[in-house]
TITORVEX-325023 format. One record per residue (C-alpha): residue number from 1; residue in three letters; x, y, z. Coordinates in Angstrom, 2 decimals. Layout:
BEGIN
<lumza><k>NUM</k><r>ALA</r><X>X</X><Y>Y</Y><Z>Z</Z></lumza>
...
***
This chain:
BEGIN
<lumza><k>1</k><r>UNK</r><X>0.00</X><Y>0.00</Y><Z>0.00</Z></lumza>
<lumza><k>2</k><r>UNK</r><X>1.40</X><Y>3.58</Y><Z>-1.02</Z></lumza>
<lumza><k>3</k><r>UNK</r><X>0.86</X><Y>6.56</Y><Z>0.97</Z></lumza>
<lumza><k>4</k><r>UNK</r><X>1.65</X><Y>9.15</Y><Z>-1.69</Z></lumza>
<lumza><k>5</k><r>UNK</r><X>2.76</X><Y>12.62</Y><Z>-0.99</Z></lumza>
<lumza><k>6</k><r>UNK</r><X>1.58</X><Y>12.23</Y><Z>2.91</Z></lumza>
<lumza><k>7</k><r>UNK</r><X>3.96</X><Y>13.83</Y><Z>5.24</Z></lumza>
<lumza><k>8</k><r>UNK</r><X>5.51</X><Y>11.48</Y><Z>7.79</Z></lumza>
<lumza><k>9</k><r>UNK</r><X>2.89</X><Y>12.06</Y><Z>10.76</Z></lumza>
<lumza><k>10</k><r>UNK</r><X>0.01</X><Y>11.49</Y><Z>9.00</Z></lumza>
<lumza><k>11</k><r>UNK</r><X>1.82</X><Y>8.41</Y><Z>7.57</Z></lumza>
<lumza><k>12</k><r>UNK</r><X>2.09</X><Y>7.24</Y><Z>10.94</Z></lumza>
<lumza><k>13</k><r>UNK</r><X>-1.27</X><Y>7.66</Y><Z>11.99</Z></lumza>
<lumza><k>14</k><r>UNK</r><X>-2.28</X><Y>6.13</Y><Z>9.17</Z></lumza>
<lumza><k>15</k><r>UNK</r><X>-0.81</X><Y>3.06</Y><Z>9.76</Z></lumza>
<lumza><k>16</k><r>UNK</r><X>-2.06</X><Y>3.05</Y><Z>13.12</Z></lumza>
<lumza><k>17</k><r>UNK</r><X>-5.59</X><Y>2.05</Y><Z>12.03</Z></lumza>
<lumza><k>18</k><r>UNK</r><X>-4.16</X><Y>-0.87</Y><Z>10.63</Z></lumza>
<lumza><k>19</k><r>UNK</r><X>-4.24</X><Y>-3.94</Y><Z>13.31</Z></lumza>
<lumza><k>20</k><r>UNK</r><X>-1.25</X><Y>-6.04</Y><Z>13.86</Z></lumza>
<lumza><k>21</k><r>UNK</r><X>-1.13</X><Y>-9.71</Y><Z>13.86</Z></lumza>
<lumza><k>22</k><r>UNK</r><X>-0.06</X><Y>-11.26</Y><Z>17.72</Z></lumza>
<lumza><k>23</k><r>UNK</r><X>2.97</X><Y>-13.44</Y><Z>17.23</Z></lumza>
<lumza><k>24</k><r>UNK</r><X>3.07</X><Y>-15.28</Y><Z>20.10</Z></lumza>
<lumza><k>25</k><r>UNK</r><X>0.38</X><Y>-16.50</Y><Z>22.87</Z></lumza>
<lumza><k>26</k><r>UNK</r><X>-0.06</X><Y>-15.88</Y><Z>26.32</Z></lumza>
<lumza><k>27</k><r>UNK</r><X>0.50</X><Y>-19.41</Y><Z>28.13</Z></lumza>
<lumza><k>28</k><r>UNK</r><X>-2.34</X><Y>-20.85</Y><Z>30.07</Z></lumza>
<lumza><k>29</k><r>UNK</r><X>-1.59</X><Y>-20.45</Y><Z>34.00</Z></lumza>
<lumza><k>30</k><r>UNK</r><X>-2.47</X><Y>-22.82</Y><Z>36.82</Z></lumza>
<lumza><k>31</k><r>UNK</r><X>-2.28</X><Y>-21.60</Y><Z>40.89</Z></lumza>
<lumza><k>32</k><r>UNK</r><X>-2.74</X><Y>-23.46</Y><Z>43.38</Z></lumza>
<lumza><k>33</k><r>UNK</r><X>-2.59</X><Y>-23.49</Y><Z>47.07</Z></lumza>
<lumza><k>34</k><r>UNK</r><X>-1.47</X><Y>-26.36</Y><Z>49.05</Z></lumza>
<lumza><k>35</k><r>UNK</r><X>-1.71</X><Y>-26.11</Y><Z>53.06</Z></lumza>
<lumza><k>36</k><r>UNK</r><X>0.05</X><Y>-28.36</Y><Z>56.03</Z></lumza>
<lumza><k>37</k><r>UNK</r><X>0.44</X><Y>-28.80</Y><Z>59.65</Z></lumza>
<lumza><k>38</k><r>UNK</r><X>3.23</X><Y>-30.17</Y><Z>61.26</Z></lumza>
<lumza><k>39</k><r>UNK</r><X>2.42</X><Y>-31.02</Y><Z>64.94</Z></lumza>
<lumza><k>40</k><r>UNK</r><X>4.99</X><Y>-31.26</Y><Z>67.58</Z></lumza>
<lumza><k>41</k><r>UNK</r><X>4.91</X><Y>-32.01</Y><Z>71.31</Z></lumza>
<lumza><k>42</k><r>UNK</r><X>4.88</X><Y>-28.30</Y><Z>72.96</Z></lumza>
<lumza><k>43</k><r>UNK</r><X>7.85</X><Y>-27.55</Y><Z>75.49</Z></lumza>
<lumza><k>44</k><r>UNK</r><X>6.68</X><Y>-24.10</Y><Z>76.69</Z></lumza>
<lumza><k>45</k><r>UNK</r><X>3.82</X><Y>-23.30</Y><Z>78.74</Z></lumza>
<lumza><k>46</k><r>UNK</r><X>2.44</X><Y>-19.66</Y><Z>79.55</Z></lumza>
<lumza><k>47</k><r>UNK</r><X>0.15</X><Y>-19.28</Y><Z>82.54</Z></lumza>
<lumza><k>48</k><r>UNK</r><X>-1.88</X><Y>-16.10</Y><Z>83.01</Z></lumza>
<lumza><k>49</k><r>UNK</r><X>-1.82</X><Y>-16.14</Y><Z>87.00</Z></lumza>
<lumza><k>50</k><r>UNK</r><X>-2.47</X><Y>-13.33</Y><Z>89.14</Z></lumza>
<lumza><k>51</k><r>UNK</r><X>-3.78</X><Y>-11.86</Y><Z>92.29</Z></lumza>
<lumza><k>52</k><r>UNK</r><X>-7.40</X><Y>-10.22</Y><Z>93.32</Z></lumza>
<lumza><k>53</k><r>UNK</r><X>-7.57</X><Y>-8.39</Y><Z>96.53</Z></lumza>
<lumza><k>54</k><r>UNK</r><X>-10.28</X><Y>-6.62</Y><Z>98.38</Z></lumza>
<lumza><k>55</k><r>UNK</r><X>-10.17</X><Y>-4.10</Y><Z>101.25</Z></lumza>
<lumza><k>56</k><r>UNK</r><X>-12.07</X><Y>-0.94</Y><Z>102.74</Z></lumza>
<lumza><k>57</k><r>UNK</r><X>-9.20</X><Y>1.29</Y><Z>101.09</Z></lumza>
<lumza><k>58</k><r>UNK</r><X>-7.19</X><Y>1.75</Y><Z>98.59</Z></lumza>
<lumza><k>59</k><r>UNK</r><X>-4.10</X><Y>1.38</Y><Z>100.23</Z></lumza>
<lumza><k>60</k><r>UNK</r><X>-4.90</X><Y>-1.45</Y><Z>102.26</Z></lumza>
<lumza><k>61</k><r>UNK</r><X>-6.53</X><Y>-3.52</Y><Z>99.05</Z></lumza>
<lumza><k>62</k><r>UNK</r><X>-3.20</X><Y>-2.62</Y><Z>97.33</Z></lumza>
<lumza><k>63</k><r>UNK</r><X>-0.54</X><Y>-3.79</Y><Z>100.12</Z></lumza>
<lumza><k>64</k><r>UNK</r><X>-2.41</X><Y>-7.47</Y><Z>100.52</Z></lumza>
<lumza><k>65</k><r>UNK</r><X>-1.94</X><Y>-7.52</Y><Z>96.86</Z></lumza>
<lumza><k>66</k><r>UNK</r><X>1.06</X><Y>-6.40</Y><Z>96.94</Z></lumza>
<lumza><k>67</k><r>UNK</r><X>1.82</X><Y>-8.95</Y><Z>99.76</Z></lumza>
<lumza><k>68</k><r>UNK</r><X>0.68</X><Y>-11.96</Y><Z>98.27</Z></lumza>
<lumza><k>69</k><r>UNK</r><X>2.25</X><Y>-11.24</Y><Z>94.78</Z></lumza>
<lumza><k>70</k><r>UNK</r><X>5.41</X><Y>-10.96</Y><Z>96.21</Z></lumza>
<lumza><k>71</k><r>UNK</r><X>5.30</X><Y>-14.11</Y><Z>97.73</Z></lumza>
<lumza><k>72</k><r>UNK</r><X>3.82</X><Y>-15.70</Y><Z>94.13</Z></lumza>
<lumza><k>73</k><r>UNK</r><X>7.13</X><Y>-13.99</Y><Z>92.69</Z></lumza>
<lumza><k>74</k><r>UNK</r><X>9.34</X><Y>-15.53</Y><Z>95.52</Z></lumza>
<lumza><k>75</k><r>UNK</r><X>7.52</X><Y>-19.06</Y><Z>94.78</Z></lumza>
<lumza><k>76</k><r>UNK</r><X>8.50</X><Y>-18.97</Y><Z>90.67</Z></lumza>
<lumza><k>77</k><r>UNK</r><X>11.93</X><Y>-17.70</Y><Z>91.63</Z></lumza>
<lumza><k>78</k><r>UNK</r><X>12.78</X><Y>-20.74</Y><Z>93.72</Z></lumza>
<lumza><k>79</k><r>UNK</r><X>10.92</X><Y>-23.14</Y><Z>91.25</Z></lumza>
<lumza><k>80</k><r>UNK</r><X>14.00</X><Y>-21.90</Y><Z>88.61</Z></lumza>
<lumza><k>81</k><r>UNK</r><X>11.42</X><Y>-19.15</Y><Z>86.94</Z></lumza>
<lumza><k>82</k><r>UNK</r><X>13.93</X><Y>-16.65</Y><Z>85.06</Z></lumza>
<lumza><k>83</k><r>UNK</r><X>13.16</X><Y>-13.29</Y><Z>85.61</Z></lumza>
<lumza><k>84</k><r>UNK</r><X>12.92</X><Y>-12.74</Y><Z>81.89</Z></lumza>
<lumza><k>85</k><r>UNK</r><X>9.88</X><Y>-15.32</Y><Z>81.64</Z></lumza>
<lumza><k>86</k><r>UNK</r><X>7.93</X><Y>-13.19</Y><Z>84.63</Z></lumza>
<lumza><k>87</k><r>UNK</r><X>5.90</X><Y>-10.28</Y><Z>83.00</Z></lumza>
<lumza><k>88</k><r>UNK</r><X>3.45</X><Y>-8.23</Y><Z>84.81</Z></lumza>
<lumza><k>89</k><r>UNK</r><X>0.03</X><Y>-8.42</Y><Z>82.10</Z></lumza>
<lumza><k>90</k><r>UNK</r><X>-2.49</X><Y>-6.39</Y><Z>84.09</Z></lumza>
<lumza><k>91</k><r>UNK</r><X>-2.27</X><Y>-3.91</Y><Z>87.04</Z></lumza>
<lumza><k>92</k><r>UNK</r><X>-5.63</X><Y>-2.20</Y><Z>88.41</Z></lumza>
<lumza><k>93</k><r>UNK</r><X>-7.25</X><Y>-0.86</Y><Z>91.51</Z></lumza>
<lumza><k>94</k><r>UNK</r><X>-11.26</X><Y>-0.03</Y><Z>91.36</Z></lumza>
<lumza><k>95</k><r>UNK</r><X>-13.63</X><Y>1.18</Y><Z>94.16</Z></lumza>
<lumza><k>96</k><r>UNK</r><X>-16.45</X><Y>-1.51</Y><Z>94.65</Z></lumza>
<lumza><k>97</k><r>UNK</r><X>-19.79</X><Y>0.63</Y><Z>94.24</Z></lumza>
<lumza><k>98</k><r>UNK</r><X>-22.61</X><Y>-0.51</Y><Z>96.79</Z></lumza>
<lumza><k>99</k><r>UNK</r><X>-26.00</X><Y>0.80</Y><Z>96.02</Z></lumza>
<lumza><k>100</k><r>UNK</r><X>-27.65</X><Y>2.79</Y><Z>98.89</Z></lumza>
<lumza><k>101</k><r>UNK</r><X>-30.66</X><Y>1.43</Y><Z>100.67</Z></lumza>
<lumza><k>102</k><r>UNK</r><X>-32.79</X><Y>3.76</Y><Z>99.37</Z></lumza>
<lumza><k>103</k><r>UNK</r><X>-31.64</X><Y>2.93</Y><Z>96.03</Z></lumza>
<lumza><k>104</k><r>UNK</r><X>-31.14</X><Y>6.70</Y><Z>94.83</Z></lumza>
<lumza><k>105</k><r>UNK</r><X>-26.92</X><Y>6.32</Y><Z>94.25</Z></lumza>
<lumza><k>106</k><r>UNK</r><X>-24.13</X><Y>4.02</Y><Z>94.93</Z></lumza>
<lumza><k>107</k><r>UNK</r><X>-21.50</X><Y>4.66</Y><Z>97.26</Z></lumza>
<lumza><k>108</k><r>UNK</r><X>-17.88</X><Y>2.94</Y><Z>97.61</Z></lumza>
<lumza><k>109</k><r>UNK</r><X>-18.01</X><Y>0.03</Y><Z>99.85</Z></lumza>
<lumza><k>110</k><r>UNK</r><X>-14.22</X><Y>-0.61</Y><Z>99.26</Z></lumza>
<lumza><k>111</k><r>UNK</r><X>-11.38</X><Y>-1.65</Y><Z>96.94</Z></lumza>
<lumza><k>112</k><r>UNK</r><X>-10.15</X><Y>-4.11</Y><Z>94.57</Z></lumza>
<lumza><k>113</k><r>UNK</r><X>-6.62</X><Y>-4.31</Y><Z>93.64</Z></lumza>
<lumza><k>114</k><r>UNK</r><X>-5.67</X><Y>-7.15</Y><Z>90.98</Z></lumza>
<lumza><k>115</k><r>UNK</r><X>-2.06</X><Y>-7.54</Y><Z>89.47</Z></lumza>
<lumza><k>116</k><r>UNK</r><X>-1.63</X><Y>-10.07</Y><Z>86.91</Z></lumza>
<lumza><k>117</k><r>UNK</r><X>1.24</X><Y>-12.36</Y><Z>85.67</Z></lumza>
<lumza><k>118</k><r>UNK</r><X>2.41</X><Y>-13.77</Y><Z>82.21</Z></lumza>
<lumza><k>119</k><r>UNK</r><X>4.29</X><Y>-16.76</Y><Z>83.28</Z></lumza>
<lumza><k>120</k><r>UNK</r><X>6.55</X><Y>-18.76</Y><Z>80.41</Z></lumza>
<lumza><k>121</k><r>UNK</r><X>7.35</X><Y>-22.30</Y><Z>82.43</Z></lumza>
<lumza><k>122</k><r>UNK</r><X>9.89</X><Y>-23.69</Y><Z>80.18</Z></lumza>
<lumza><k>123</k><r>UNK</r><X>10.37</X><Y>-26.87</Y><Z>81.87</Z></lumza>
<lumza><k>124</k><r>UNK</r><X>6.36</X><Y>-28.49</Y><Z>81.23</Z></lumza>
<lumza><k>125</k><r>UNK</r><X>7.75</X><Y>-31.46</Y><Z>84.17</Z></lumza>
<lumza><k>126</k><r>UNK</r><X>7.52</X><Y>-28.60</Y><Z>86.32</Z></lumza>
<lumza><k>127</k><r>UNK</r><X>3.98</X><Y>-26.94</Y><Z>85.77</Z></lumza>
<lumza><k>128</k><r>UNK</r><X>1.53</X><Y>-28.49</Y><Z>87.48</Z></lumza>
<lumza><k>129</k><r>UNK</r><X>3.63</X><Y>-28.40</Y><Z>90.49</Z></lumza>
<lumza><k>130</k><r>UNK</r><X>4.23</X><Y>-24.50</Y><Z>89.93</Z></lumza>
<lumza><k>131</k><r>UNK</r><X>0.48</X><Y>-24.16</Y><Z>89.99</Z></lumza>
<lumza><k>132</k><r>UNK</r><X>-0.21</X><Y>-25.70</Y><Z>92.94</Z></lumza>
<lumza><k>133</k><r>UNK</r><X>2.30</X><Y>-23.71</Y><Z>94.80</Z></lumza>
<lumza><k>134</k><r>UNK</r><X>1.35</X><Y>-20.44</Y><Z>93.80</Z></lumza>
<lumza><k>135</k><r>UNK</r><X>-2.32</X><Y>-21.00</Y><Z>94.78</Z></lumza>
<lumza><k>136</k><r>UNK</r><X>-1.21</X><Y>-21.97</Y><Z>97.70</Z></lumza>
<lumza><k>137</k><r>UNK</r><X>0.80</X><Y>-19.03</Y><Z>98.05</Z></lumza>
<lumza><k>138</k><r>UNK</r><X>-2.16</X><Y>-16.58</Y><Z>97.32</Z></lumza>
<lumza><k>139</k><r>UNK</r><X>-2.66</X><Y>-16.75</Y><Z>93.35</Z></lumza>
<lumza><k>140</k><r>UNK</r><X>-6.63</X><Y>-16.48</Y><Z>93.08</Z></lumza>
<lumza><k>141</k><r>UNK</r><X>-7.02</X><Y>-16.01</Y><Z>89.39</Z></lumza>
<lumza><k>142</k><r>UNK</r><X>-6.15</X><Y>-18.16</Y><Z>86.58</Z></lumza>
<lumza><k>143</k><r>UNK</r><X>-7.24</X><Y>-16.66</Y><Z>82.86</Z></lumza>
<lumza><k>144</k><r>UNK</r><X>-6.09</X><Y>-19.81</Y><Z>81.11</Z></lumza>
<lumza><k>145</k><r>UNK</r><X>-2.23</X><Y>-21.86</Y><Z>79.86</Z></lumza>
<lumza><k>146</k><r>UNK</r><X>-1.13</X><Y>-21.66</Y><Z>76.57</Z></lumza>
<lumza><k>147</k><r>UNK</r><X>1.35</X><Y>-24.26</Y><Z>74.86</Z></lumza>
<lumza><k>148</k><r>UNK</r><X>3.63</X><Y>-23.54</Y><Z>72.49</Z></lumza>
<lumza><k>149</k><r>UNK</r><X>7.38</X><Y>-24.10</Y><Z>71.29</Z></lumza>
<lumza><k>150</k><r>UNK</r><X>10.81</X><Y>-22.41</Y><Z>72.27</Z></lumza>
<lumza><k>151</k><r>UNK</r><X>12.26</X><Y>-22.52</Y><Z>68.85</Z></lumza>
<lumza><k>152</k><r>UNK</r><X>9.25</X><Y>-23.15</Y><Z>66.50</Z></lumza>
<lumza><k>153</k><r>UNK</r><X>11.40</X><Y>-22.90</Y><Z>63.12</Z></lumza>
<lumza><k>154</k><r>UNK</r><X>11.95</X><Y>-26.22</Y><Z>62.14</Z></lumza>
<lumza><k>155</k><r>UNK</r><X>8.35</X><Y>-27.15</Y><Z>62.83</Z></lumza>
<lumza><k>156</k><r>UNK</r><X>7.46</X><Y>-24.49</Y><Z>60.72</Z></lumza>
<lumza><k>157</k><r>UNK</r><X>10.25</X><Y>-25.23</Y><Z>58.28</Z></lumza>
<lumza><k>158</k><r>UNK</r><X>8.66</X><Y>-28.72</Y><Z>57.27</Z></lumza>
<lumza><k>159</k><r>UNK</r><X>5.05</X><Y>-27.37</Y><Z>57.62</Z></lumza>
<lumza><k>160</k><r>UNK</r><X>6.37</X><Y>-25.68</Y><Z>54.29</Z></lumza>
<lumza><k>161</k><r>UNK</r><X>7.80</X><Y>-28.45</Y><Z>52.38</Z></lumza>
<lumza><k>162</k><r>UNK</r><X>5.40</X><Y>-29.94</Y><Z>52.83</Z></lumza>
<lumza><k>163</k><r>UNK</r><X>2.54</X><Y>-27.40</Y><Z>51.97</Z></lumza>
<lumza><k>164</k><r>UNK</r><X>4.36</X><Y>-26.82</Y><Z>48.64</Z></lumza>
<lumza><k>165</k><r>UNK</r><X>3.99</X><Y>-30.63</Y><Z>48.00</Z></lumza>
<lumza><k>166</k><r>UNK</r><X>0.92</X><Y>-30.33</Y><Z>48.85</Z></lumza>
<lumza><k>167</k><r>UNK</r><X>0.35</X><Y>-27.60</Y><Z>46.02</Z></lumza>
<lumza><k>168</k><r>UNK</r><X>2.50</X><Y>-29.42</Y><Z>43.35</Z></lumza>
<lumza><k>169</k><r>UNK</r><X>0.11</X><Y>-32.15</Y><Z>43.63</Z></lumza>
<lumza><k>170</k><r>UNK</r><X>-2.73</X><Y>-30.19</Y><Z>43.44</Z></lumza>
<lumza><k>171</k><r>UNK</r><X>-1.61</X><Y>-29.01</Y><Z>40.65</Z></lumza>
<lumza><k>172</k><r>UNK</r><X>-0.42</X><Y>-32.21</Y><Z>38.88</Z></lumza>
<lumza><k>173</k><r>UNK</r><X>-3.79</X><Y>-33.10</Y><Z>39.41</Z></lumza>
<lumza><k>174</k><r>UNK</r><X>-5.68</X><Y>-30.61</Y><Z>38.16</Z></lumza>
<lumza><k>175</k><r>UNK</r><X>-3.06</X><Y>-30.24</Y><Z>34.62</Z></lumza>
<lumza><k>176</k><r>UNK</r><X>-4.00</X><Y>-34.23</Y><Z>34.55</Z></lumza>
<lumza><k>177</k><r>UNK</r><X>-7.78</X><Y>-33.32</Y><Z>34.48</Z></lumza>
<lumza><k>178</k><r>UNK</r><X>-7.31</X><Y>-30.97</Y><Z>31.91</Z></lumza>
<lumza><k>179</k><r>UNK</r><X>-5.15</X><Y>-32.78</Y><Z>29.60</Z></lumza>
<lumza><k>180</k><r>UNK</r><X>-2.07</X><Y>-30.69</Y><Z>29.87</Z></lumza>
<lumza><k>181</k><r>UNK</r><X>1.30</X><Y>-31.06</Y><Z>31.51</Z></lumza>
<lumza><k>182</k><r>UNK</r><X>3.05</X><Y>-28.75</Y><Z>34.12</Z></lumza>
<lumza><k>183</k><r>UNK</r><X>5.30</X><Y>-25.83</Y><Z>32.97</Z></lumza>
<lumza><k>184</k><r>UNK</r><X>7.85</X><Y>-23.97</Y><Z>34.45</Z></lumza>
<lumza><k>185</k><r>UNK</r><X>7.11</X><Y>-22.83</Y><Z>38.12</Z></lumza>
<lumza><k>186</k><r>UNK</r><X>5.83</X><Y>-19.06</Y><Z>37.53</Z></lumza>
<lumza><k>187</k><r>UNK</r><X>5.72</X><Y>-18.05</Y><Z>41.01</Z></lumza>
<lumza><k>188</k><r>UNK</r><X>5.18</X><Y>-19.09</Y><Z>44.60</Z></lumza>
<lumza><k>189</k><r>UNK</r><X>3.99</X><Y>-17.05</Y><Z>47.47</Z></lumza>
<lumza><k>190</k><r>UNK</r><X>4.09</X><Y>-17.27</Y><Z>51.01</Z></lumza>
<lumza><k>191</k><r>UNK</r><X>-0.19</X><Y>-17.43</Y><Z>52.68</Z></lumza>
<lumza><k>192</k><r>UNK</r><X>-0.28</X><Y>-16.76</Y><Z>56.50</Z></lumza>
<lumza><k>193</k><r>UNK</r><X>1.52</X><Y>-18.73</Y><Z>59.06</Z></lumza>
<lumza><k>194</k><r>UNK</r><X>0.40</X><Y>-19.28</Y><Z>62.57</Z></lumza>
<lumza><k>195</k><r>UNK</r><X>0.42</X><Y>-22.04</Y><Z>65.69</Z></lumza>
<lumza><k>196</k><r>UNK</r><X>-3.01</X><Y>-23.65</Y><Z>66.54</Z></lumza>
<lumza><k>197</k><r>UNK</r><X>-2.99</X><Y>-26.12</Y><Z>69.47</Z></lumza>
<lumza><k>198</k><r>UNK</r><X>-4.84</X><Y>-29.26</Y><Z>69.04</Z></lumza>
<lumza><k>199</k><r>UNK</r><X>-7.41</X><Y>-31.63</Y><Z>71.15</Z></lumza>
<lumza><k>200</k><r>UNK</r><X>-4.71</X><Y>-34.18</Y><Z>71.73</Z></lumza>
<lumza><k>201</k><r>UNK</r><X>-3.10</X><Y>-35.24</Y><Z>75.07</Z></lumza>
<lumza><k>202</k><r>UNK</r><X>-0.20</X><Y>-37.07</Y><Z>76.47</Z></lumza>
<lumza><k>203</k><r>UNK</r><X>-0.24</X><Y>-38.49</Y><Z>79.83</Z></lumza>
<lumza><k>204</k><r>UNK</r><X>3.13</X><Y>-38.69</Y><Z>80.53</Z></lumza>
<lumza><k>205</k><r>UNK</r><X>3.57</X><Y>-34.44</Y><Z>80.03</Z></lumza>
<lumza><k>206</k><r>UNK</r><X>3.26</X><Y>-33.66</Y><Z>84.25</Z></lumza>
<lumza><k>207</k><r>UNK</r><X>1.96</X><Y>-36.96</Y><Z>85.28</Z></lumza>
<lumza><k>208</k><r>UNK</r><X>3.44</X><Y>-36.50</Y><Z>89.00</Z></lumza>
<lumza><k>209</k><r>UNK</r><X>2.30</X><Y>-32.78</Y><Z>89.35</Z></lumza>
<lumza><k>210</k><r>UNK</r><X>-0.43</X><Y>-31.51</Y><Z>91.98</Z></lumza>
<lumza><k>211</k><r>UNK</r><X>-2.23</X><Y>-30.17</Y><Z>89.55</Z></lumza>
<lumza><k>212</k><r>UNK</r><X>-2.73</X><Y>-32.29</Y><Z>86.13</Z></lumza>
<lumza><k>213</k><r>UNK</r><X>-2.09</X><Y>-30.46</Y><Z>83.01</Z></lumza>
<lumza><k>214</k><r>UNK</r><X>-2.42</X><Y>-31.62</Y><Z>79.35</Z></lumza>
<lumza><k>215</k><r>UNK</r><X>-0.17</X><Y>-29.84</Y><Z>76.87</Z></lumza>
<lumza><k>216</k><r>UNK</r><X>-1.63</X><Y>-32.28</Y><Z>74.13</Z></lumza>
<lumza><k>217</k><r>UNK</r><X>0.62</X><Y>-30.96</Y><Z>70.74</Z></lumza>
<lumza><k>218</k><r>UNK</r><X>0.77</X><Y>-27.88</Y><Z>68.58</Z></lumza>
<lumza><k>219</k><r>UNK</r><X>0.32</X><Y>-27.38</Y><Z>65.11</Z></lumza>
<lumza><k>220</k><r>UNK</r><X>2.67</X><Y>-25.23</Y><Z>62.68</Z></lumza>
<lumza><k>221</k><r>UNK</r><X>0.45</X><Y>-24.48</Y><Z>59.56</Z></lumza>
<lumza><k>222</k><r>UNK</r><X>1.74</X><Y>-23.29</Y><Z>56.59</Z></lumza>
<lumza><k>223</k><r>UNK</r><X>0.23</X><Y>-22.19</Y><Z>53.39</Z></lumza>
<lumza><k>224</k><r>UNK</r><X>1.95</X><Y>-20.99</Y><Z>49.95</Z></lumza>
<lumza><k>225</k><r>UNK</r><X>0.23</X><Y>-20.70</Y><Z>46.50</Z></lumza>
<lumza><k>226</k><r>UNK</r><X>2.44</X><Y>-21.96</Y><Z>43.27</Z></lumza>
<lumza><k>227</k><r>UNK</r><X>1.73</X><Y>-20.77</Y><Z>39.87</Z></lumza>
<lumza><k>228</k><r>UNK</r><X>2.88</X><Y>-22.99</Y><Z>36.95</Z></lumza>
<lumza><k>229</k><r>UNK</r><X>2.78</X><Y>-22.75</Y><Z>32.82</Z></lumza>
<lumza><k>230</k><r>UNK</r><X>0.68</X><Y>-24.91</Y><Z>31.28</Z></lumza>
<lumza><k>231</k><r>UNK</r><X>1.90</X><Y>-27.07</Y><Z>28.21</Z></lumza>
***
């Protein structure tokens, strides 16, 4: 085709109109997501343990806390507690409001103090018997013991191999189905990671301990999502 006498920018846009032909295809993409959990037996325990005290002031409800907490503190210390695994979670004092008998207002019938612990117990042999001696010692308020692991890296390390076996079998699977083959690996990316305890138990985690405590296991779960050509 002949563009005669057309200066060169309106030669140019005149060959813009003109389409031009794709040489090569976009490959067909499959992504997957594969997921695993590797479960481990846990060897850390944190205990949210504290103190509640009452008296008719502020003062007073605040020194039996303080009291009591201090022997709590004394208690972990001999029981080979590290100062670094002691962690004060929750410190308050509140009047206790009483209404009147006339029921027009309230008025403050006293004090509460409460001074809560975050306790890591890194020996689990040792927990149930830690319990029982801080209760003894004064502890009045238990919010609940979570497991988990010291170093959790290699857990998590193999709940990643083998969530990205997972995926390559997903999509084997799914290029099977399709009649295709895998390509080259596009991509892979990294989902959320995070530690889940499961409903199992062992009986031999604090067997001789006052107070009996099942650390069961903890999971590791690991997602990642692969992308792969198509052949």
């Amino acid at each position: 085709m002949r563009f005669p006498n057309l200066p060169a920018a309106a030669l140019m846009l005149a060959l813009s109109a003109f389409p031009l032909t794709a040489t090569a295809q976009e490959a067909a993409l499959i992504t997957v997501t594969g997921e695993n959990t590797a479960q481990a037996a846990p060897d850390l325990a944190t205990v949210d343990l504290g103190v509640t005290s009452e008296g008719p002031s502020a003062a007073e409800a605040l020194a039996t806390n303080t009291a009591a907490l201090k022997a709590i503190m004394d208690r972990l210390a001999a029981a080979g507690i590290e100062g670094r695994d002691i962690q004060t979670s929750n410190l308050s004092l509140n009047p206790n409001w009483t209404s009147t008998p006339d029921g027009a207002g309230s008025v403050i019938s006293g004090y509460m103090a409460m001074n809560m612990l975050s306790v890591r117990v890194r020996d689990l042999t040792k927990l149930g018997t830690v319990l029982d001696a801080v209760v003894t010692d004064g502890a009045n308020t238990l919010n609940g013991i979570t497991f988990g692991l010291q170093d959790p890296k290699p857990v998590m390390t193999a709940a990643r191999k083998d969530a990205v076996a997972d995926a390559r079998v997903r999509a084997e699977e799914l290029a099977a189905a399709a009649g295709v083959t895998l390509g080259r690996l596009v991509s892979i990316t990294e989902g959320s990671a995070y530690m889940a305890p499961q409903p199992m138990y062992r009986k031999d985690m604090v067997q001789d301990s006052a107070v009996p405590v099942a650390g069961g296991e903890v999971g590791m779960t690991a997602s990642v999502t692969l992308v792969f050509e198509a052949k």
